[in-house]
Each structure stands twice: as C-alpha cells, then as structure tokens.
C-alpha positions as CSV (number, residue, x, y, z in Angstrom):
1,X,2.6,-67.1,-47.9
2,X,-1.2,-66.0,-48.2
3,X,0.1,-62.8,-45.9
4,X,2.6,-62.1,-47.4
5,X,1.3,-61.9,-50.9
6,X,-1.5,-59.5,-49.1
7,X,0.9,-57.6,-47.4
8,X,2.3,-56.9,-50.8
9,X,-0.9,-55.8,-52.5
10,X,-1.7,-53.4,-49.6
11,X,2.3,-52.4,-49.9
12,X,1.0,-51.5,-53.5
13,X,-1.6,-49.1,-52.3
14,X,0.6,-47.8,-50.1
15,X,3.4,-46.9,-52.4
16,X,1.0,-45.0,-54.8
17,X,-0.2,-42.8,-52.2
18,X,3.3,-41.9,-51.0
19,X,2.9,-41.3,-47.6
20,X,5.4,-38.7,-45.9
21,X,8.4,-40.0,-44.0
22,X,8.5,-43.0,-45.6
23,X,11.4,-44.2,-47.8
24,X,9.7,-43.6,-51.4
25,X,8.6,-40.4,-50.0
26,X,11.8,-39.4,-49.0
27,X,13.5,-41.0,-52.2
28,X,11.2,-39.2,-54.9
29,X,11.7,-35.8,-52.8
30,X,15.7,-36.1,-53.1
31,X,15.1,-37.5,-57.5
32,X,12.4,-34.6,-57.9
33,X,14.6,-32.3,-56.8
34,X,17.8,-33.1,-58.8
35,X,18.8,-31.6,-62.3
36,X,19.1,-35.7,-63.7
37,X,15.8,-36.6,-62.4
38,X,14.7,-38.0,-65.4
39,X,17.7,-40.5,-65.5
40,X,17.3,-41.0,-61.1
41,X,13.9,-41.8,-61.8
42,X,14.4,-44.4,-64.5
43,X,16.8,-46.1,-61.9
44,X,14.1,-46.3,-59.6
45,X,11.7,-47.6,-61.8
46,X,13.9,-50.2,-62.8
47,X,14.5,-51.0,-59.7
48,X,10.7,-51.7,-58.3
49,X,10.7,-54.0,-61.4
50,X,13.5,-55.8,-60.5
51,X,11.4,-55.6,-56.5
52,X,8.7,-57.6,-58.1
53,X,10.9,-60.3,-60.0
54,X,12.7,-60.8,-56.6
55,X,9.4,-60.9,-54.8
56,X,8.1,-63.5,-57.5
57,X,11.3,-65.5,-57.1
58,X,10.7,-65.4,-53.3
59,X,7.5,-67.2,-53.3
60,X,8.6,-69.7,-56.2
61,X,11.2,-70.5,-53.3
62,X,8.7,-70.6,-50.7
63,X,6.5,-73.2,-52.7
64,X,9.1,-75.3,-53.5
65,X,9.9,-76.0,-50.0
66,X,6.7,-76.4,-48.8
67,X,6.2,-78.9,-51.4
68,X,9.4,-80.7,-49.8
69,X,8.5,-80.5,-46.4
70,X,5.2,-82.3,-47.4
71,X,6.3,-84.8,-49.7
72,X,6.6,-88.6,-48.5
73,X,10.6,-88.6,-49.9
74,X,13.1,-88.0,-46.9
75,X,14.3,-84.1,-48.0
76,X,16.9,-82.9,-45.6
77,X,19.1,-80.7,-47.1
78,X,17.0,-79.2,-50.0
79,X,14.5,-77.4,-47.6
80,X,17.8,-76.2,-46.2
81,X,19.5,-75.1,-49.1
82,X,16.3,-73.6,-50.2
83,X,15.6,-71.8,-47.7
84,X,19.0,-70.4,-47.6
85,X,18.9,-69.2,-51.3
86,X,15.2,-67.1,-50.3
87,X,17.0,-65.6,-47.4
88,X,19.4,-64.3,-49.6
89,X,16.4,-62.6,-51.8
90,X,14.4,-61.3,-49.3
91,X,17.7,-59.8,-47.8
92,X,18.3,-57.9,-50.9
93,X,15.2,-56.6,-50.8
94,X,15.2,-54.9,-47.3
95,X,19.3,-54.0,-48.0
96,X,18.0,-52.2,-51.3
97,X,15.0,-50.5,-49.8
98,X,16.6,-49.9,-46.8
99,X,14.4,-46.7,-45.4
100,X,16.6,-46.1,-42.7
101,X,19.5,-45.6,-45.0
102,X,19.8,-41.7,-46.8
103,X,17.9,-41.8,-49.8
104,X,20.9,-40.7,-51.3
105,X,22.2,-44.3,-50.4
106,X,19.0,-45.7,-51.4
107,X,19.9,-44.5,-54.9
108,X,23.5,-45.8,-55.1
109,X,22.4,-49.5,-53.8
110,X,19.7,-49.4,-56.7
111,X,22.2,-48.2,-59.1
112,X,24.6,-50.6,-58.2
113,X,22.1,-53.7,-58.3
114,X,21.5,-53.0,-62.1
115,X,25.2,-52.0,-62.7
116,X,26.2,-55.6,-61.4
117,X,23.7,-57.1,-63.3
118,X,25.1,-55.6,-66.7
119,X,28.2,-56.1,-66.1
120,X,27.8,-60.0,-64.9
121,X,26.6,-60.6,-68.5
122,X,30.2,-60.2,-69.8
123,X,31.6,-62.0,-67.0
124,X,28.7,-64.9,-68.0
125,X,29.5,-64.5,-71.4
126,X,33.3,-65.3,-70.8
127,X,32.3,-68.4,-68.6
128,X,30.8,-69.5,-71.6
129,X,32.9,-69.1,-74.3
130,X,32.9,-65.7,-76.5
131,X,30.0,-66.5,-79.4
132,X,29.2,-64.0,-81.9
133,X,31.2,-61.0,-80.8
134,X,29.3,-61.0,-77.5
135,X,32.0,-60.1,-75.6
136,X,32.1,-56.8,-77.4
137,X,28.6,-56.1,-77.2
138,X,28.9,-56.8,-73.3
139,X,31.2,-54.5,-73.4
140,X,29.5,-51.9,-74.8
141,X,27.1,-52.3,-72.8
142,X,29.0,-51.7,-69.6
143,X,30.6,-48.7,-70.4
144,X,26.9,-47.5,-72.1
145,X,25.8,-47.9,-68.3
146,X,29.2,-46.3,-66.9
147,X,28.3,-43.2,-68.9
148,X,24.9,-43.2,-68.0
149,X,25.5,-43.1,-63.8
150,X,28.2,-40.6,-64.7
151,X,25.9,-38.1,-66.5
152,X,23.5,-38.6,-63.5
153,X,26.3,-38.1,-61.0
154,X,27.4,-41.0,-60.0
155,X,31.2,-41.5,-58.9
156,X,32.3,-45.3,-59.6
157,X,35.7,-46.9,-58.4
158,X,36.3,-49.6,-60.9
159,X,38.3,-53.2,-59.5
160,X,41.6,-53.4,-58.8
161,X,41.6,-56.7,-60.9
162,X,39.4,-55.2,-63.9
163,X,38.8,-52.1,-64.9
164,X,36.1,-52.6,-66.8
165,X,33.8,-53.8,-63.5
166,X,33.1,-51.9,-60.6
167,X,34.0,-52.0,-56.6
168,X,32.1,-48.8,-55.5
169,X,29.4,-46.4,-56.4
170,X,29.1,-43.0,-54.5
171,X,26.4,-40.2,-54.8
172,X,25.6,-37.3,-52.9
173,X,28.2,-38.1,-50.2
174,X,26.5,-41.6,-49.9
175,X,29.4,-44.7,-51.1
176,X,28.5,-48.7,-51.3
177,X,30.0,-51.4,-52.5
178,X,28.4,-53.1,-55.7
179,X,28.2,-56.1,-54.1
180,X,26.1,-57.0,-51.6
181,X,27.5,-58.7,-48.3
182,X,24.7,-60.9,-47.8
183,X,26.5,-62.3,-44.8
184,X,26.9,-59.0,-42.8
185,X,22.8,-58.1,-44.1
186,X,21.7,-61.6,-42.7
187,X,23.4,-60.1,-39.3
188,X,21.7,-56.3,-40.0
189,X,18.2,-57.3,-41.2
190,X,16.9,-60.4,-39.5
191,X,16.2,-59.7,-35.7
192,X,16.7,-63.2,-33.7
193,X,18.2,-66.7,-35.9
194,X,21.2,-65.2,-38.1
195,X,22.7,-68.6,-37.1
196,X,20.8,-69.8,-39.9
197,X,22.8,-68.4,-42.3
198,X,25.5,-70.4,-41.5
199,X,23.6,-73.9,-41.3
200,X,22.2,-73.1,-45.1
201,X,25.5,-72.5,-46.3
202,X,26.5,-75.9,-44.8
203,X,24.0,-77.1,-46.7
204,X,24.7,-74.6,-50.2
205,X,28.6,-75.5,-49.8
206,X,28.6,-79.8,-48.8
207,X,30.5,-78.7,-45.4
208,X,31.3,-81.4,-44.0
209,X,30.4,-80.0,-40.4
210,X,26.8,-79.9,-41.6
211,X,26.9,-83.2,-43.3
212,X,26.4,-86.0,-40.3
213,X,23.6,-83.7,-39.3
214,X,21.5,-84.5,-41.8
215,X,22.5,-87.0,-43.8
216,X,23.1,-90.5,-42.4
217,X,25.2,-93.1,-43.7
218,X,24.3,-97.1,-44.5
219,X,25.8,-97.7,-40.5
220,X,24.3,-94.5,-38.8
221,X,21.6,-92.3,-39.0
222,X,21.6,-88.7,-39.2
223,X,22.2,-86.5,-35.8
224,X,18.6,-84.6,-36.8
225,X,15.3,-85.9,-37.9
226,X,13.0,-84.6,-40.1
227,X,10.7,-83.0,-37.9
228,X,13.5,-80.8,-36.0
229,X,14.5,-79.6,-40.3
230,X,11.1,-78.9,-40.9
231,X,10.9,-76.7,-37.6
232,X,14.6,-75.4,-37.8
233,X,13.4,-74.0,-42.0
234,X,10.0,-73.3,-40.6
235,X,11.3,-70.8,-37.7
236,X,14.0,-69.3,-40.4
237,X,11.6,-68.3,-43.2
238,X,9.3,-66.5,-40.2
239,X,12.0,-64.6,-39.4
240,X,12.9,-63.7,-43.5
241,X,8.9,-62.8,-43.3
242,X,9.1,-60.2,-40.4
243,X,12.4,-58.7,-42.2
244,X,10.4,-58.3,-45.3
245,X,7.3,-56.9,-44.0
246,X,9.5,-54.3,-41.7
247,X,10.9,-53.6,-45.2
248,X,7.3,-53.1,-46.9
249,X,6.6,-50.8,-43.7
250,X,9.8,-48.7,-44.0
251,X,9.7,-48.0,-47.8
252,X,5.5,-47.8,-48.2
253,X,4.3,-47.3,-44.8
254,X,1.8,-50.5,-44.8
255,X,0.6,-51.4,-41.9
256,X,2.2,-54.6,-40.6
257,X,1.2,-55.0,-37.3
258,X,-1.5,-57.9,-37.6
259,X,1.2,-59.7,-40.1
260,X,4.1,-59.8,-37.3
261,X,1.6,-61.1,-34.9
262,X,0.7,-63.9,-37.1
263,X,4.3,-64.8,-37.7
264,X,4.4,-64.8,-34.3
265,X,1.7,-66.7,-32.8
266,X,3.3,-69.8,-35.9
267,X,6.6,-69.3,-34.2
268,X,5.0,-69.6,-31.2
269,X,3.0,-72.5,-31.9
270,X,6.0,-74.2,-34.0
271,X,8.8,-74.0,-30.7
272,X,6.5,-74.6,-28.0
273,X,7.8,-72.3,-25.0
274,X,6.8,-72.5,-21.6
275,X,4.2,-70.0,-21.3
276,X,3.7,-70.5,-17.5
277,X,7.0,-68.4,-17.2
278,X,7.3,-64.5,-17.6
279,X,11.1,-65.6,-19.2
280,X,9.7,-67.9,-21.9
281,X,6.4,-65.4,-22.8
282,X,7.5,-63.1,-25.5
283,X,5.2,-60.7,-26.9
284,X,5.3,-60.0,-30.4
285,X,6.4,-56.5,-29.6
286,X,9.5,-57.2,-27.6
287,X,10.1,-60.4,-29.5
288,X,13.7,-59.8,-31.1
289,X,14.7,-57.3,-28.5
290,X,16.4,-59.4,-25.9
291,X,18.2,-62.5,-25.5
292,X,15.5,-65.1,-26.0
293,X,15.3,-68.2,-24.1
294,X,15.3,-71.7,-26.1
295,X,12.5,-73.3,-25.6
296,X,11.7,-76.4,-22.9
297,X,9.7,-78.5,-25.3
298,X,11.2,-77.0,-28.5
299,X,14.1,-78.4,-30.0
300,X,17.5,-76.9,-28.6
301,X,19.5,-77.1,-31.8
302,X,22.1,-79.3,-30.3
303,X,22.3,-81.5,-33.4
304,X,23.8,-78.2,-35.5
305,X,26.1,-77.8,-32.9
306,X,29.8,-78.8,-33.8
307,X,31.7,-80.9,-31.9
C-alpha cells in the first residue's frame, strides 16, 4: 500500500509535466485541438476526479482486507470477496486510462463512465420508489448530459430496452460500450492470475462450487485453510498492483520500475519457488510473459479446483 500511494504522488508530478508520448499527452493534444475543447476538457477533468475517488476507494478496500487477514476471527470469504470488489476498481482505472487505446477512445470510455453514472441515478431512483418528482428530475438530467456529448460530438446508440439509457458512445471513429466488461478487462489488464476473477465471484455470488472450499460444515472442514486464502488474496492484489502501476506509467509516464520489483520480490517471497531451477526463477522483467510454473513449496490451488 505504502508504494502504491507513492507511486501515485510521483504519478502526480508526472501528469503536470505532461511528458510526450504518454497518454495525457496524447489526450490533451487530440482536446486542444478540437473546436468543443472546452466541453472535452471538462470531461477529462471530471474524469481524473472520479481517478482519485476510485483510487481512494481502492485503498479503503485494501485496508479492510488487511485488517481481516490479521484479525484472530476465521475470515474466509470476506478477504475474497473484497478483494474481488478492488479488482474491479483498479480494472476500471487501467480500462479508462488505457494509453494504448486512441485517445479518441480514451475520450468516449471517460464520457461513458460519467454518462452511466447519471443515468444509474434514475434507474436508483426507480429501485427505490419515485419520491418528490425525482424521476423527472433524473430525467432531466439524462437528456441534459445527452445534449451535452452531442454538442461535443459525441454519437450515442441508446438500449434496445430503453431509450432513455445508453448502449454505445462513438467519437472520432472510436465506439465503446457504456458498460464496462469487467470480465473480458480482468482477462486484458492483469498479466498472470485472471483465474481469480472467477474464485471472487464464487465468493460475490454464494456459488456453490466455491462454497466447500472455504467454508466447512459442523461434520467437515473446509477444502482450504486460512493460510493458502491469505496467500491466494495476497498473490491477487499484487497482480491488481502491477496492473495499476503499468496504468500510472502509460497515462503519466512515472517511473515504475523499482515498484514492479517490489511486487515481485512479495510474490516471490509469498509462493516460494524453487530457485535452484532456471524454470522456477522468474525475473521481474519476463515475469507475466510465459507460462509460469506453480510453485514446489507454494500452494498448487488444488482446493479451488472443481471436481
């Protein structure tokens, strides 16, 4: 956590002096350059404020599992589901500022982060109940926002079961979905482990393939113990870390070298490989790059294996 929260305030720096080639570089060239930049600009500001609210909930996640990891009350499936619910933040944040993406893309997965999150207040607000005319003023809202991308040039292909929300949002040639599919970004973004999506939604969802895993029963015991959670969550969130800092290094161009050594040398330390074999010694900068071996000492996942 301590690097990551330095990472960020170096990230900081970084952004400010706007190095070339990176991804804010490349973004505030195409915004600069277009006849709505005032509105393009806004969307980008918004969206480096919604970057630090996700980067805040991030290490409120990260806390909370440490905190269960180290308490003396047997925690098996929080630390899981936990850790599951951070993946999906730090996720967002490497699928929104994505550097390898157009910056014309960029733009549309920014504008469709705050698009869903106006229009999820109606659908919120009809969960709820309809109060005092809120619907209406959700409403407003919406198409207030529809305007808005539309002015800046934004081309939006409302739902086939609404039309007041929105599937797509295109600019410049560049399309995405509003949505995010965390599912398929768990599989772009995070180099070795996308396993571990599945096993925290096992744990998110009650499957009952996941349950006997952790959770025993008053006649049996649970498949995994505590230490083989602690190391599967521990191994997960270092990989979430080296997607994020990538991320950082794409969009500011931080350094992150020393950071994705340190994640390292804990992964190494945490899974114990056999380091008297070229097979099981994998240097930080290959690490991700080829089939990786499990470890000898290290626990081989059996346990969140089905049947």
């Amino acid at each position: 956590m301590a690097d990551s929260a330095a990472l960020m305030s170096r990230a900081l720096d970084a952004h400010h002096d706007n190095l070339p080639g990176t991804g804010f570089a490349n973004l505030s060239a195409l915004i600069s350059a277009d006849a709505n930049a005032s509105i393009l600009g806004e969307i980008c500001d918004v969206s480096l404020e919604f970057l630090e609210r996700l980067i805040r909930m991030c290490g409120d996640l990260a806390t909370s599992i440490v905190v269960l990891m180290e308490s003396k009350e047997p925690t098996a499936v929080s630390p899981m589901a936990l850790e599951r619910v951070l993946g999906e933040a730090v996720l967002r944040v490497c699928y929104i500022f994505d550097a390898k993406i157009p910056p014309a893309r960029m733009l549309v997965r920014m504008a469709a982060y705050q698009l869903e999150a106006v229009e999820d207040q109606l659908k919120t607000t009809e969960a709820f109940g309809d109060g005092i005319g809120e619907v209406e003023i959700h409403t407003a809202q919406i198409h207030e926002m529809h305007a808005l991308l539309a002015k800046a040039g934004f081309e939006r292909l409302p739902s086939k079961r609404r039309e007041v929300f929105t599937a797509s949002l295109s600019f410049d040639g560049q399309r995405d979905n509003v949505d995010m599919n965390a599912t398929d970004a768990y599989k772009h973004y995070v180099k070795v482990g996308q396993w571990q999506w599945a096993t925290g939604s096992g744990a998110i969802h009650s499957r009952g393939w996941f349950l006997p895993n952790v959770v025993g029963t008053h006649g049996e015991p649970p498949m995994s113990s505590r230490d083989e959670i602690s190391v599967t969550v521990a191994l997960s969130i270092l990989e979430l870390a080296d997607s994020f800092a990538r991320a950082a290094e794409g969009f500011t161009g931080v350094d992150i070298e020393g950071v994705l050594r340190g994640n390292h040398q804990r992964r190494m330390g945490l899974s114990s490989p056999d380091l008297s074999t070229s097979k099981q010694a994998v240097h930080y900068t290959d690490y991700g790059t080829r089939p990786q071996p499990r470890s000898l000492d290290g626990s081989s996942g059996a346990s969140f294996r089905r049947a």
